[in-house]
C-alpha positions in Angstrom: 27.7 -26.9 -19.5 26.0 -27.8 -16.0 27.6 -30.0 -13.5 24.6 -30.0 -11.1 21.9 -30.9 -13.4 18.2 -31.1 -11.5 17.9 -34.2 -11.9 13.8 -35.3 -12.8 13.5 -37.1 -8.8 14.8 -33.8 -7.6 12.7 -31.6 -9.6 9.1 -33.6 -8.5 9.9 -33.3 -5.1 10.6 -29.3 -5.9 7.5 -29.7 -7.3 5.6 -31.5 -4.9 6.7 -29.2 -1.9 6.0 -26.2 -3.3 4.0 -24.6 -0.5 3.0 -21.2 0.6 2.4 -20.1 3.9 -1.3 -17.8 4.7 0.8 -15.0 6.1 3.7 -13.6 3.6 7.8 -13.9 4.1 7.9 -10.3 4.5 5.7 -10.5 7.4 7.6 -13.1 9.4 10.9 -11.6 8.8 12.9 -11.5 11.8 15.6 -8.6 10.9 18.1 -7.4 8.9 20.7 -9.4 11.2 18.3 -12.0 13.2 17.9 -14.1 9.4 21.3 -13.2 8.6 23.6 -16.3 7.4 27.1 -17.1 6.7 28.5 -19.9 4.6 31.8 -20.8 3.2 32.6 -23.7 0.7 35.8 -25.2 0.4 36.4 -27.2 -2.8 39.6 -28.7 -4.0 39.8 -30.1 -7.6 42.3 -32.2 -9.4 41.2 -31.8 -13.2 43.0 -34.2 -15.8 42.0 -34.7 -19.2 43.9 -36.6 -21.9 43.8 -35.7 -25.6 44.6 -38.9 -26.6 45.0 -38.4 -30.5 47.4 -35.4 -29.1 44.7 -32.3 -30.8 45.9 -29.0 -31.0 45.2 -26.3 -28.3 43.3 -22.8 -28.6 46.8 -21.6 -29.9 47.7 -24.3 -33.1 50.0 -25.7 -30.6 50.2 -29.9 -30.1 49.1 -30.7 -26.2 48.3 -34.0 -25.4 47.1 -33.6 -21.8 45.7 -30.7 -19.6 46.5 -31.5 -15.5 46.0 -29.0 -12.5 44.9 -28.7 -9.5 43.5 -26.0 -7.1 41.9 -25.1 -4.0 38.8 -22.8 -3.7 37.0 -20.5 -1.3 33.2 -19.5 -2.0 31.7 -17.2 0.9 28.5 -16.1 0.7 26.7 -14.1 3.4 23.0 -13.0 3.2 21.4 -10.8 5.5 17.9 -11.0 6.5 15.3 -8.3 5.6 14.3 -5.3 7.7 11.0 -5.6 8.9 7.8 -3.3 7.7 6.1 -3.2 4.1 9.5 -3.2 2.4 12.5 -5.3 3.6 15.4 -4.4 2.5 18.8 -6.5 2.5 22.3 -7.2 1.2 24.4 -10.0 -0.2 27.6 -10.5 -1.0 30.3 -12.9 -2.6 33.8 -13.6 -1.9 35.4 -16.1 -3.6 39.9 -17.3 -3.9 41.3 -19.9 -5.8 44.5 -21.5 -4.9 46.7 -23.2 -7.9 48.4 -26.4 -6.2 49.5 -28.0 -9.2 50.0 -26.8 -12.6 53.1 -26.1 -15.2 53.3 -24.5 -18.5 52.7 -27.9 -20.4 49.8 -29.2 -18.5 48.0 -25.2 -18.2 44.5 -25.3 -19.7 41.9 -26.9 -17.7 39.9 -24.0 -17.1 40.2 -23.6 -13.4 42.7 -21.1 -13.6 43.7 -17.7 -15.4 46.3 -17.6 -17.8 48.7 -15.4 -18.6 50.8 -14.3 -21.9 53.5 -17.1 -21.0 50.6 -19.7 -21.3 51.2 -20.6 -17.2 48.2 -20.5 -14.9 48.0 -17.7 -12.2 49.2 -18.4 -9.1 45.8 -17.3 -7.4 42.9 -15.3 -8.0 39.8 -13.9 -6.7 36.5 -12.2 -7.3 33.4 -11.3 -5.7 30.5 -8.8 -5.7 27.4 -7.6 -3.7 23.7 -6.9 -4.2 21.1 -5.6 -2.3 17.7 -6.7 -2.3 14.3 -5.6 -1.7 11.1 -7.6 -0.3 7.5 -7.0 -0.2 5.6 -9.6 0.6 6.4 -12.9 -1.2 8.4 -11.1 -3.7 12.0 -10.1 -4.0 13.8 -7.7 -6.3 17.8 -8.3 -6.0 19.9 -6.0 -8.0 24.0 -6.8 -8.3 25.8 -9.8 -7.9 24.6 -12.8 -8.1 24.1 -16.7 -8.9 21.7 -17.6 -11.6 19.3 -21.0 -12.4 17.0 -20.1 -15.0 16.7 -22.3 -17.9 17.4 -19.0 -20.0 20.3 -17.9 -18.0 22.1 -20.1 -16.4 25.3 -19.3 -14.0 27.9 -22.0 -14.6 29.6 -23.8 -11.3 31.6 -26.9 -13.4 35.6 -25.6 -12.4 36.8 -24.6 -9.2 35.1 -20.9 -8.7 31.8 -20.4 -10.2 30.4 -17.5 -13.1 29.2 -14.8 -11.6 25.7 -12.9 -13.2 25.6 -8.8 -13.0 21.9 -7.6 -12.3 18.8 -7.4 -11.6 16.2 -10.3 -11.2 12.4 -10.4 -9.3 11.4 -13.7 -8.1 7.7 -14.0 -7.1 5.8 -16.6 -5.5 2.8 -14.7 -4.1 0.8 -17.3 -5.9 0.7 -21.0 -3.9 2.3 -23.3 -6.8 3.4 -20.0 -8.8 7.2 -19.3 -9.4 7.6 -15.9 -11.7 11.0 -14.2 -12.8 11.6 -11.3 -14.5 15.2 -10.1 -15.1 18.0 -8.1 -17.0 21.7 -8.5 -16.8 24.8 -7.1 -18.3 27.8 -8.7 -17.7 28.9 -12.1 -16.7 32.2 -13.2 -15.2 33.7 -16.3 -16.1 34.6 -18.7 -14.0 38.4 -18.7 -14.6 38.3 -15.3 -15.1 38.3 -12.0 -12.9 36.7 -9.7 -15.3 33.1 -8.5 -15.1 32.5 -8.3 -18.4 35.1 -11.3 -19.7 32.1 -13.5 -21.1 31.0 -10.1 -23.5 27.3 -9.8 -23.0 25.7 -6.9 -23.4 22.6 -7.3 -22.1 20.3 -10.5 -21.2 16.1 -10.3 -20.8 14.6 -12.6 -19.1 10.7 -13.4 -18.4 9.0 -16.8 -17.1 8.3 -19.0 -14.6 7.0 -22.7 -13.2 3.5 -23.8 -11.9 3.2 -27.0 -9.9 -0.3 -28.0 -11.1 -0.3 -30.7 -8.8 2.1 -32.6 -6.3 2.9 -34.4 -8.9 2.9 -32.3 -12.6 4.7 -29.1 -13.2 5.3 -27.2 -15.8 7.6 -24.1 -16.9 8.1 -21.4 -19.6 10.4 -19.1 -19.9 11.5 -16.3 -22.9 15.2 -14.6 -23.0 16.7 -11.6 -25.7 20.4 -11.6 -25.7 21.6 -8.7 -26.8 23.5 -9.1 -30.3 23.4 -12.7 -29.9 19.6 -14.5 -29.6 16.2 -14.7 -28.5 15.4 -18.3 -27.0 12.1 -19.7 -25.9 11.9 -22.7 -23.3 9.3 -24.9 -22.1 9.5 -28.1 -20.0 6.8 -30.6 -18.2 7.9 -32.6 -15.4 5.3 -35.5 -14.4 5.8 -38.1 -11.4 3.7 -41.5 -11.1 3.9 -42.9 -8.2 3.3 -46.8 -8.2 4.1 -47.6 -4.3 6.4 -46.2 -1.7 9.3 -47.4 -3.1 8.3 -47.3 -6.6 8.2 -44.6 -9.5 8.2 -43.0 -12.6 8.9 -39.7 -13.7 8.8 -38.2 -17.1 10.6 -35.1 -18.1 10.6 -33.0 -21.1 12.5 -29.9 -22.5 12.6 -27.9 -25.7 14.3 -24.7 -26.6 13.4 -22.8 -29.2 16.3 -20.6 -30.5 16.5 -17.8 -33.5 20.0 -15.9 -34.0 19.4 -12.0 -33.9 22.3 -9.5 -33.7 26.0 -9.1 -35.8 28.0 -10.6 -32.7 26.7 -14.2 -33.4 27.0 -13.9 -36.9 30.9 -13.2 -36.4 31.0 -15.9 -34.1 29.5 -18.3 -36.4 31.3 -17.9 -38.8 28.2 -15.8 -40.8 26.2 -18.8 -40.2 22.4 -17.6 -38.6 20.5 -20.1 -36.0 17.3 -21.1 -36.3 16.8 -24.4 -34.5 14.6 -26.6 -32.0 16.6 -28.8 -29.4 14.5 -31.4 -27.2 14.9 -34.0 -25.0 12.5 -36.8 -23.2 13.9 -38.7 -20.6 11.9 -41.3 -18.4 13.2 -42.9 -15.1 11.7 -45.5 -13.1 12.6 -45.8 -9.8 12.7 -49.0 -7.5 14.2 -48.7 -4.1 17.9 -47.9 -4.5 18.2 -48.4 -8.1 17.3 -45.8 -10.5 16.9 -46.8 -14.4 16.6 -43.7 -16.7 16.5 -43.3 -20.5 16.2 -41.0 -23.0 16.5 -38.7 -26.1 17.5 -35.7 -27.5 16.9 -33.8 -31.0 18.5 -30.9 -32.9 16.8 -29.5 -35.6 16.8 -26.4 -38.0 19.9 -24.8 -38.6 22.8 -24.2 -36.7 23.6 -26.1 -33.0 22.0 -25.3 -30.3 24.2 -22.4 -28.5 24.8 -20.6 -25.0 27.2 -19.5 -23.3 27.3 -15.6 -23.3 23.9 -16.5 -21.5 25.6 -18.6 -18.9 27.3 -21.7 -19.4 25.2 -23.8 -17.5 22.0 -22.3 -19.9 21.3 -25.8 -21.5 18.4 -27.6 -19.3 18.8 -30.9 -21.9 19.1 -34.6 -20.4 22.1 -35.1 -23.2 24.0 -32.3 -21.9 26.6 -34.5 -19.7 29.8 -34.3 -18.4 32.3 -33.6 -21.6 29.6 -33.2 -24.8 26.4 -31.7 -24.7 24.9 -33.5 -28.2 23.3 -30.3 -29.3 24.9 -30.3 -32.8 22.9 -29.1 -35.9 20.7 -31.9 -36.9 21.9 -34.4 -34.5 20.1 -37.3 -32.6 21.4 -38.9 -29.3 19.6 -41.3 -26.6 21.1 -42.1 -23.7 21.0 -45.1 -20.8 22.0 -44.1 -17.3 21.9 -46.6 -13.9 21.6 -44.6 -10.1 22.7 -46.3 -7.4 21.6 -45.3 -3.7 23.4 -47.1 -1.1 21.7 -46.1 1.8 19.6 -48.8 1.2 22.2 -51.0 1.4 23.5 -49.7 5.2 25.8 -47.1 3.8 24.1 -43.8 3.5 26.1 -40.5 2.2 27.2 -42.9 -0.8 26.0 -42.9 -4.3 27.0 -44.6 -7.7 26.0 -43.3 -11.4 27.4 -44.7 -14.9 25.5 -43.2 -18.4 26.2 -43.8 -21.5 25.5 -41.4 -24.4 25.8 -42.0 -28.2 25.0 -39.4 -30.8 24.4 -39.6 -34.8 23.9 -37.6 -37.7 25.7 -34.6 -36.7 26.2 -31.8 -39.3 29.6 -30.8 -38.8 32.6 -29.5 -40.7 33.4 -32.1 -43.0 30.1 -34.4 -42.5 26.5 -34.0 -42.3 26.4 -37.5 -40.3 29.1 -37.1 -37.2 28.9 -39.3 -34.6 30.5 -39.4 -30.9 29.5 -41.4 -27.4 30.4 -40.2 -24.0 30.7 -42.7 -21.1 30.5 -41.4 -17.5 31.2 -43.3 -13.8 30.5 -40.9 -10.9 30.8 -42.0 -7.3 30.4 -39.8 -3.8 30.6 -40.2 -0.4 29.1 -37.5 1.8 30.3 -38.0 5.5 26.7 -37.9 7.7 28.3 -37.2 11.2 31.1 -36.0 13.4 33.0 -32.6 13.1 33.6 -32.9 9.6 29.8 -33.7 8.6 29.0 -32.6 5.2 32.2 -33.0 4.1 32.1 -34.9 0.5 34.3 -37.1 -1.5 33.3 -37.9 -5.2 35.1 -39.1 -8.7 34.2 -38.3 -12.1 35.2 -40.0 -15.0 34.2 -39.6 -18.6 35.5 -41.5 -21.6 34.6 -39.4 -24.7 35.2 -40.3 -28.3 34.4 -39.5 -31.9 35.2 -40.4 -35.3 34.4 -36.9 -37.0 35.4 -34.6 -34.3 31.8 -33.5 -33.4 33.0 -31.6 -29.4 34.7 -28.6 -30.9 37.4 -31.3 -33.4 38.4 -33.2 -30.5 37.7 -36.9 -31.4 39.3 -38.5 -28.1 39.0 -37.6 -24.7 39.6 -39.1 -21.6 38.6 -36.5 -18.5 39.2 -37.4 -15.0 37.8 -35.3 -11.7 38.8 -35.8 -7.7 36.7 -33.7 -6.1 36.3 -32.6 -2.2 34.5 -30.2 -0.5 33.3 -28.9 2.7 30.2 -26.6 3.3 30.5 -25.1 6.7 27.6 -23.1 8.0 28.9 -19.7 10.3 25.6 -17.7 11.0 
């Protein structure tokens, strides 16, 4: 599931701003090493969550609590483009994680490896390049690298983030026009070193977004998975403005998804998917505070899946911190309160609480399973001084369920310390 959702403010600005320049990127490119840039994120993550009706793990074995911690490395450097008709460029990705804290009893989080003995990996790293190709306002990048599509989503919700194998063109030589056009073949988890560890074969990709005005967008977007699926997407994104410290936005996404290929099938169990998953979600915004509802609908057969796509591939205003509410026939609506206190003399800091309930779940053992989630996130991102940027935030989600609707657990309690620092070399 996504961490960093867009949230709807963030995507009617992206909206709003979308601008094109008269003359094209390619022909204000400076060089292959004059645009060149360097960055390296540091993240360390304490991960606790507390199985408090004691479940069993992946292995039939009783554990009542998962607890680690580690530290992680992301580096990314990307080089301009040469100048002329065709730029051409690289990338690349370097990434290490640490384990701090760990031990056979509390292994499982999903931030690190594990081995045979059921223990966590000491460390581990990954990485990859690309090289890319420009002419004009569009870019062909083939290789390694991060993903955002609605359709195929790379997932960055542990300490080290999925990496996507392929190739993707991103074109925006129309003002207001975003198209993408891909293919990939492997994925590699994000606790995992393997290039191939999430088992795709092969992911097309086709679609894009149009800001109609500053204020409406709108995108569509068509995948084929390989042996797994074939998914449709659509979403509107509409901001009213009432004053300058007053708004509304209104945001809404549906996936259409059909089951196509014997990997799924096995998978599932034999079961087929055939199913429609929307959500609506409205916020209103009023200085600092931030009200937002909304709702969410399965329906057809089977739950809404992803993963072997990308595990942040689920662009729904249910999908949350612990459940996503995408089970086969199920309903869910959710209230959620923003807080921004940098109108209150204390900018870099930010509250958020939600709360999530979900009914009529068709599940093993019911056709009407139910399950809330309730979330509190708070961050602090320091604004100045030598350690600007640096960021401090908790996440805490209370999860719980009387018919075990998230996977058979039926009580969770999942707690987060994260800190990172982005530092900017080049």
């Amino acid at each position: 599931m996504r961490v960093m959702k867009w949230s709807m403010i963030a995507l009617a600005v992206a909206a709003g701003t979308s601008q094109f320049a008269v003359a094209s990127s390619q022909d204000e490119s400076k060089g292959f090493l004059e645009d060149s840039k360097l960055n390296v994120k540091t993240r360390m993550l304490y991960f606790s969550r507390d199985f408090r009706n004691n479940e069993r793990d992946k292995d039939g074995n009783r554990q009542s609590r998962v607890e680690e911690t580690g530290l992680g490395f992301l580096g990314t450097y990307e080089s301009g483009f040469t100048q002329g008709t065709v730029g051409v460029g690289v990338d690349a990705i370097g990434m290490l994680g640490l384990k701090l804290d760990s031990g056979k009893g509390r292994a499982g989080t999903g931030l690190f490896p594990t081995g045979s003995d059921g223990r966590s990996q000491d460390d581990y790293s990954k990485g990859g390049g690309a090289v890319k190709f420009r002419v004009s306002d569009t870019v062909l990048k083939v290789g390694d690298q991060f993903t955002a599509l609605p359709v195929f989503a790379t997932d960055d919700s542990r300490l080290l983030p999925e990496i996507a194998q392929g190739g993707l063109i991103t074109s925006n030589e129309i003002k207001g026009l975003t198209l993408h056009a891909g293919r990939f073949t492997s994925l590699t988890a994000q606790a995992e070193t393997n290039r191939d560890s999430l088992h795709l074969k092969e992911a097309d990709v086709l679609g894009g977004t149009y800001a109609f005005t500053d204020t409406l967008s709108t995108s569509l977007y068509y995948s084929k998975v390989e042996d797994y699926w074939r998914k449709y997407y659509a979403n509107i994104n509409w901001a009213l403005p009432i004053s300058d410290k007053q708004g509304l936005v209104f945001d809404f996404n549906i996936y259409d998804t059909k089951s196509d290929g014997a990997a799924l099938v096995k998978a599932f169990d034999g079961d087929k998917l055939d199913n429609r998953a929307f959500s609506l979600s409205g916020a209103y915004n009023i200085g600092a505070h931030t009200f937002t509802l909304a709702y969410q609908k399965v329906t057809g057969d089977g739950d809404y899946a992803y993963g072997v796509d990308g595990g942040g591939t689920i662009f729904l205003a249910n999908s949350i911190a612990r459940s996503d509410f995408n089970a086969e026939d199920e309903k869910s609506w959710q209230a959620r309160y923003d807080l921004n206190f940098a109108e209150y003399g204390i900018p870099g800091l930010s509250f958020m609480t939600r709360y999530v309930r979900g009914t009529g779940a068709n599940v093993t053992g019911t056709d009407n399973g139910k399950e809330w989630e309730r979330d509190v996130d708070v961050k602090y991102v320091l604004q100045e001084g030598p350690a600007k940027d640096l960021s401090f935030r908790v996440r805490q989600a209370t999860y719980r369920s009387s018919d075990g609707v998230y996977y058979g657990s039926s009580s969770i309690d999942e707690l987060r310390l994260i800190v990172e620092y982005p530092l900017s070399i080049l």
